[in-house]
GUVEX-144066 format. One record per atom (N, C-alpha, C): residue number from 1; atom name; x, y, z. Coordinates in nm, 2 decimals. Layout:
N
PT   seq   atom       xx       yy       zz
PT   NUM     CA        X        Y        Z
...
END
This chain:
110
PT   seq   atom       xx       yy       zz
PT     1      N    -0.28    -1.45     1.27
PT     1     CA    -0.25    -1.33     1.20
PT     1      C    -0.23    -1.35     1.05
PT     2      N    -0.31    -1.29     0.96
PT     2     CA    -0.29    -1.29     0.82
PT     2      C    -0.17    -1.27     0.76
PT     3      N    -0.13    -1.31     0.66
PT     3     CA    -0.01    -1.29     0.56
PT     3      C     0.01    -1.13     0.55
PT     4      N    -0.10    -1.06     0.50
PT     4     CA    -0.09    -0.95     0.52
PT     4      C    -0.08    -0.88     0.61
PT     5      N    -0.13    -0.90     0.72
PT     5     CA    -0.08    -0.80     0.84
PT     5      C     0.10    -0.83     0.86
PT     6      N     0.09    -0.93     0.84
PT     6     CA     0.26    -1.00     0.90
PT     6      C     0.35    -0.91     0.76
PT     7      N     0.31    -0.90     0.66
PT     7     CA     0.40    -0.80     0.56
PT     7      C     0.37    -0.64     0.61
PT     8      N     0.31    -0.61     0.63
PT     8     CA     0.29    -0.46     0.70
PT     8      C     0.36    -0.45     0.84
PT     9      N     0.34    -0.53     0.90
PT     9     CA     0.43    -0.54     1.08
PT     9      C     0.60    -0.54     1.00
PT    10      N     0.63    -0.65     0.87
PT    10     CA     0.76    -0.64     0.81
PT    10      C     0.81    -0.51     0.78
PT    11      N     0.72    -0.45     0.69
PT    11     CA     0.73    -0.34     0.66
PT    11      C     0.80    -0.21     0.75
PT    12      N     0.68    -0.21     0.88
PT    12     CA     0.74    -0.09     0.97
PT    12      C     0.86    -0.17     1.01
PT    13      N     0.87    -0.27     1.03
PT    13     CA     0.99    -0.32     1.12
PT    13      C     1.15    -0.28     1.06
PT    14      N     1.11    -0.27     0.95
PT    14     CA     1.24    -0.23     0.79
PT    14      C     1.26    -0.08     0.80
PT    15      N     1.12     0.00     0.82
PT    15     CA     1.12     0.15     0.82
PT    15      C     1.22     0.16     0.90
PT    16      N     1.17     0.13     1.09
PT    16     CA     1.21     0.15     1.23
PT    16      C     1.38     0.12     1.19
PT    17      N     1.40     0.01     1.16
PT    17     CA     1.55     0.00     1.15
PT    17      C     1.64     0.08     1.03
PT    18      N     1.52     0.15     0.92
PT    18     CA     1.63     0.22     0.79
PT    18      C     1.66     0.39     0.90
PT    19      N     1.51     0.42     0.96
PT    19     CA     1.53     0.53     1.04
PT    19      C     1.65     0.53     1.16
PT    20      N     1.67     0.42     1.20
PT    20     CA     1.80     0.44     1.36
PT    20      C     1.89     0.43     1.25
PT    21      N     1.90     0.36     1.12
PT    21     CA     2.04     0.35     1.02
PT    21      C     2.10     0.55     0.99
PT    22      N     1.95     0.61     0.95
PT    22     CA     2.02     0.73     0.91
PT    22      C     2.05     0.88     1.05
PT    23      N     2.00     0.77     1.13
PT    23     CA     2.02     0.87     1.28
PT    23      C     2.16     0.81     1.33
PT    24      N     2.23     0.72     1.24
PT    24     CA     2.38     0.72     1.36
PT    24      C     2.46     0.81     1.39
PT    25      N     2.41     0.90     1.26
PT    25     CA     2.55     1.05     1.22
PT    25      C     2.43     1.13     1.32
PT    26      N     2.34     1.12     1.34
PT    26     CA     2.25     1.23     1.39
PT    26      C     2.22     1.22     1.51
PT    27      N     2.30     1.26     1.65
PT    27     CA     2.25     1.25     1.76
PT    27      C     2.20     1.35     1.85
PT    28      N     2.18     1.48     1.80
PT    28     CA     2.13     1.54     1.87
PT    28      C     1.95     1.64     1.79
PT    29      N     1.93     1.70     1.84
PT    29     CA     1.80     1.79     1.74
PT    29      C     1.82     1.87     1.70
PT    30      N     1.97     1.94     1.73
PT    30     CA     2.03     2.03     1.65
PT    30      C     2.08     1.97     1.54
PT    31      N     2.17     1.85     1.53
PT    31     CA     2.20     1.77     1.43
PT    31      C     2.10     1.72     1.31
PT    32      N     1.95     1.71     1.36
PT    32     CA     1.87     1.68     1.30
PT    32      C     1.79     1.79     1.22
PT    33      N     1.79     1.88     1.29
PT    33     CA     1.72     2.03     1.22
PT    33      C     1.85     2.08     1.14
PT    34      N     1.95     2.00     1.15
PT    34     CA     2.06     2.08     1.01
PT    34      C     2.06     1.97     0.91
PT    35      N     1.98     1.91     0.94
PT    35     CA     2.07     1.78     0.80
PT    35      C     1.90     1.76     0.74
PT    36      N     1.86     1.80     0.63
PT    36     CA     1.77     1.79     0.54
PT    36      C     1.75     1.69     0.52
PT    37      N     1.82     1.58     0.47
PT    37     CA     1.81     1.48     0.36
PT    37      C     1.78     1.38     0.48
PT    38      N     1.83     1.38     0.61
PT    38     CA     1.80     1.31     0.69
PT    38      C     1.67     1.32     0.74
PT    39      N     1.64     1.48     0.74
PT    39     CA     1.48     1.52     0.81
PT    39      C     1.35     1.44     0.66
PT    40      N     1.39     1.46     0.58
PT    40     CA     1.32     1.43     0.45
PT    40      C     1.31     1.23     0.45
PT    41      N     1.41     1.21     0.45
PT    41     CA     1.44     1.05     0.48
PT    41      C     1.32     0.97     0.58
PT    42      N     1.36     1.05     0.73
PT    42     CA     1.26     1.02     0.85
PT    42      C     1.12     1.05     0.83
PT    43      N     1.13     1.18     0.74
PT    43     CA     0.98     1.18     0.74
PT    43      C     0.89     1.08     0.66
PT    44      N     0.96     1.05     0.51
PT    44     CA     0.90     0.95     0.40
PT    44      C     0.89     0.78     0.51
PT    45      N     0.98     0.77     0.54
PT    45     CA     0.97     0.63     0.67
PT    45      C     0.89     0.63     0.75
PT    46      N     0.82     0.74     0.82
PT    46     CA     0.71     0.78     0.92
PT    46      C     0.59     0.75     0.75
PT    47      N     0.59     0.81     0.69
PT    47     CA     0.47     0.82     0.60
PT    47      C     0.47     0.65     0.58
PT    48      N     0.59     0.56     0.56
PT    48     CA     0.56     0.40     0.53
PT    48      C     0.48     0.35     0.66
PT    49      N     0.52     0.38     0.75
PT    49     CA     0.48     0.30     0.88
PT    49      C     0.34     0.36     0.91
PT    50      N     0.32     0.47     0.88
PT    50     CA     0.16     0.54     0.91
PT    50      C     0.06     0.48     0.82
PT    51      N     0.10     0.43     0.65
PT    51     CA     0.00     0.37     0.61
PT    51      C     0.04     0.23     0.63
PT    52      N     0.14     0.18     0.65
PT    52     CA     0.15     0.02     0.69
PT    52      C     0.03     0.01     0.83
PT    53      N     0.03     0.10     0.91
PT    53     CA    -0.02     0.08     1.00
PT    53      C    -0.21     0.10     0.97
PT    54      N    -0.22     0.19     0.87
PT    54     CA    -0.33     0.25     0.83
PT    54      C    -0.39     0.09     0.76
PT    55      N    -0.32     0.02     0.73
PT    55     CA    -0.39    -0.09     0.66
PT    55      C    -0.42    -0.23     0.74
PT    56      N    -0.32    -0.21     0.86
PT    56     CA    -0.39    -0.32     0.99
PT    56      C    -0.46    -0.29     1.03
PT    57      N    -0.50    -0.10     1.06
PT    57     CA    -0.65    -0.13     1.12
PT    57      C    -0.79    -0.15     1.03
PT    58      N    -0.76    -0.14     0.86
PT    58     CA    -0.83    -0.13     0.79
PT    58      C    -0.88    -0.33     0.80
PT    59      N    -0.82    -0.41     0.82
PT    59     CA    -0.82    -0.55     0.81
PT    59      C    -0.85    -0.58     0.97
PT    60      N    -0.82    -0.54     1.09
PT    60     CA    -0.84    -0.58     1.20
PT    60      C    -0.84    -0.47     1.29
PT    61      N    -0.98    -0.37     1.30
PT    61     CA    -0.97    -0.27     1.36
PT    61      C    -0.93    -0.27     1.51
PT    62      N    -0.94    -0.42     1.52
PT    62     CA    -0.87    -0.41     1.68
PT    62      C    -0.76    -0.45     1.73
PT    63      N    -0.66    -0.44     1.61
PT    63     CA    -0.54    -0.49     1.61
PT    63      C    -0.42    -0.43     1.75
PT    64      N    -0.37    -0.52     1.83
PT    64     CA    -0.35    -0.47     1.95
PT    64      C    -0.20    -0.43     1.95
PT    65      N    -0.19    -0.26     1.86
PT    65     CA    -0.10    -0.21     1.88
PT    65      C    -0.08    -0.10     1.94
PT    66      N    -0.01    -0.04     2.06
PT    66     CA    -0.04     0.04     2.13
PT    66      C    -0.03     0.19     2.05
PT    67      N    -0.13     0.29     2.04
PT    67     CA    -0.06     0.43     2.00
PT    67      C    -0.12     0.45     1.83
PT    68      N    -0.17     0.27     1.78
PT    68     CA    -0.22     0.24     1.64
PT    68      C    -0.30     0.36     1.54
PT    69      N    -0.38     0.43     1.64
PT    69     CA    -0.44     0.56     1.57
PT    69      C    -0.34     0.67     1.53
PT    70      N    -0.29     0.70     1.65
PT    70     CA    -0.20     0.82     1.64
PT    70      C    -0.08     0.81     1.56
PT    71      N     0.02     0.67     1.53
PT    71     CA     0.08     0.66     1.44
PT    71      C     0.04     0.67     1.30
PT    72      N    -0.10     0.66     1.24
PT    72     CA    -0.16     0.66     1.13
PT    72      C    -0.20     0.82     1.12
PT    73      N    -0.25     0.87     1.24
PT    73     CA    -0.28     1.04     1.23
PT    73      C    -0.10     1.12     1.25
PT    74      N     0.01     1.03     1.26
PT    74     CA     0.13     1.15     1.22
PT    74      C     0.15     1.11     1.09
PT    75      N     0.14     1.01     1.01
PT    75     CA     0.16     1.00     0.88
PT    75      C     0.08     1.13     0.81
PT    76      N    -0.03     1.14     0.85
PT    76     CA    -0.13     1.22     0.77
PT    76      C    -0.07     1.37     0.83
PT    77      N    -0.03     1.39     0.92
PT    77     CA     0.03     1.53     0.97
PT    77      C     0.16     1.57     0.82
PT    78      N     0.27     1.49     0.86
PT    78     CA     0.35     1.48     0.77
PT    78      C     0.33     1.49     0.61
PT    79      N     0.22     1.39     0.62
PT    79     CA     0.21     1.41     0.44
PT    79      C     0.13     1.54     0.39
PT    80      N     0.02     1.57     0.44
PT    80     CA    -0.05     1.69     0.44
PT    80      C     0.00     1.83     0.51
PT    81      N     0.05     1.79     0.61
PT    81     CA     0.09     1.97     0.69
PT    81      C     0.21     1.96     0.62
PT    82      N     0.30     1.90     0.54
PT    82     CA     0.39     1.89     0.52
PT    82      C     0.50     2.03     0.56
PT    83      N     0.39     2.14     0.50
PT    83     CA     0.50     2.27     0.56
PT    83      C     0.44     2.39     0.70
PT    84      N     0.40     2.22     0.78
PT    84     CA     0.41     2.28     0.92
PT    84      C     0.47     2.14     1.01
PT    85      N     0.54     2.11     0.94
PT    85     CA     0.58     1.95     1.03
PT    85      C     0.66     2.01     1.13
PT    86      N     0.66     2.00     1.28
PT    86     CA     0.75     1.99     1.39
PT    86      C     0.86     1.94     1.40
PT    87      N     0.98     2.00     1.39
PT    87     CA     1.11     1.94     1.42
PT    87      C     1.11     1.86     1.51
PT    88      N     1.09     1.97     1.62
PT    88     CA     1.07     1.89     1.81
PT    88      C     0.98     1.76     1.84
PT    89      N     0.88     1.77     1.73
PT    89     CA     0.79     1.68     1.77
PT    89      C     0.82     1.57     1.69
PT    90      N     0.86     1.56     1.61
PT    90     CA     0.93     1.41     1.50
PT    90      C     1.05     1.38     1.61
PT    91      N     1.13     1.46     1.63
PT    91     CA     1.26     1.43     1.75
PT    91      C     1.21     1.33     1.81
PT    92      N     1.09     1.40     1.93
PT    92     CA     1.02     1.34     2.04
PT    92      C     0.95     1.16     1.99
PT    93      N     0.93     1.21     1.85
PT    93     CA     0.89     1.06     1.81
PT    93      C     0.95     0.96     1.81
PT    94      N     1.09     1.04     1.74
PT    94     CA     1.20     0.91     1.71
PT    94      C     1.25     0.85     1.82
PT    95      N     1.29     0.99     1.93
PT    95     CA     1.38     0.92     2.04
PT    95      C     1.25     0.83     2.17
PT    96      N     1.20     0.84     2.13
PT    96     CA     1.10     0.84     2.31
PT    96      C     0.96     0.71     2.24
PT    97      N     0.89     0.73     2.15
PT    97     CA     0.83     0.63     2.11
PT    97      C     0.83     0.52     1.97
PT    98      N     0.94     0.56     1.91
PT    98     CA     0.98     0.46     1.82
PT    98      C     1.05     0.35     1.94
PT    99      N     1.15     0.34     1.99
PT    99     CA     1.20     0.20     2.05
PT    99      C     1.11     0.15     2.11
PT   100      N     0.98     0.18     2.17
PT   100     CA     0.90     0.11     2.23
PT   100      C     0.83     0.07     2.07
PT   101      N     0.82     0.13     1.97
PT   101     CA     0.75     0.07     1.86
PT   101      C     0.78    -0.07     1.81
PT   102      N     0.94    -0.05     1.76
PT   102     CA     1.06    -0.14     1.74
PT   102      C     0.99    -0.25     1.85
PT   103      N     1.00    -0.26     1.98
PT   103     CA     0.98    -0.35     2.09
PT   103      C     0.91    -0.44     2.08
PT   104      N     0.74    -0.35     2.01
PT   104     CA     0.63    -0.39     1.99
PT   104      C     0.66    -0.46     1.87
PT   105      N     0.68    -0.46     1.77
PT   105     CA     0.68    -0.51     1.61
PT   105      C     0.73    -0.63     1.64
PT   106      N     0.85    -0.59     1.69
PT   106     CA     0.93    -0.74     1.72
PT   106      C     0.87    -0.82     1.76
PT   107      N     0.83    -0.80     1.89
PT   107     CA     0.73    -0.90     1.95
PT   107      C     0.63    -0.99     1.86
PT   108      N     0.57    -0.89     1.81
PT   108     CA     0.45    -0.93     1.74
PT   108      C     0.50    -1.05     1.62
PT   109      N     0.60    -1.03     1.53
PT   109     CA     0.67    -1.09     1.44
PT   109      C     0.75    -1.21     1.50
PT   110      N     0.75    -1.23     1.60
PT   110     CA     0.80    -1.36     1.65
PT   110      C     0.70    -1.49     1.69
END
């Protein structure tokens, strides 16, 4: 694995853990759909990890990350739909396929 892929695997690995930092006060999607600065936070840290991710496949298109497309197509949701982003579906992100993300990075980084 290149220097650079292993700084981009760093990278999301810093997002994944600054994101569960600003969800400790936020545990529910009600919680999350009232607190702005937290929804704005999560989204700019989705946008790091979409092009962190956007630049391993650029270097190793067959980099064996599970979901690797689709995390690079919600960055582009977010950055561009910006004013149609899904509360429910960023939720769904955080809670249900980030810790398997986290799982994956780790791994890989060891």
């Amino acid at each position: 694995m290149s220097d650079e892929i292993k700084k981009c695997l760093l990278d999301i690995k810093i997002c994944i853990e600054s994101i569960f930092e600003y969800l400790k006060t936020t545990k529910t999607l009600a919680d999350y759909q009232k607190n702005k600065l937290v929804r704005r936070a999560v989204e700019r840290e989705i946008e790091i990890i979409g092009e962190a991710m956007n630049r391993i496949l650029k270097l190793e298109p067959d980099f064996k990350i599970e979901n690797a497309r689709k995390i690079v197509d919600t960055r582009n949701w977010v950055i561009h739909a910006y004013d149609n982003v899904d509360e429910i579906i960023i939720w769904g992100v955080l809670t249900t396929h980030l810790p398997k993300l986290q799982k994956e990075i780790e791994k890989l980084l060891q």
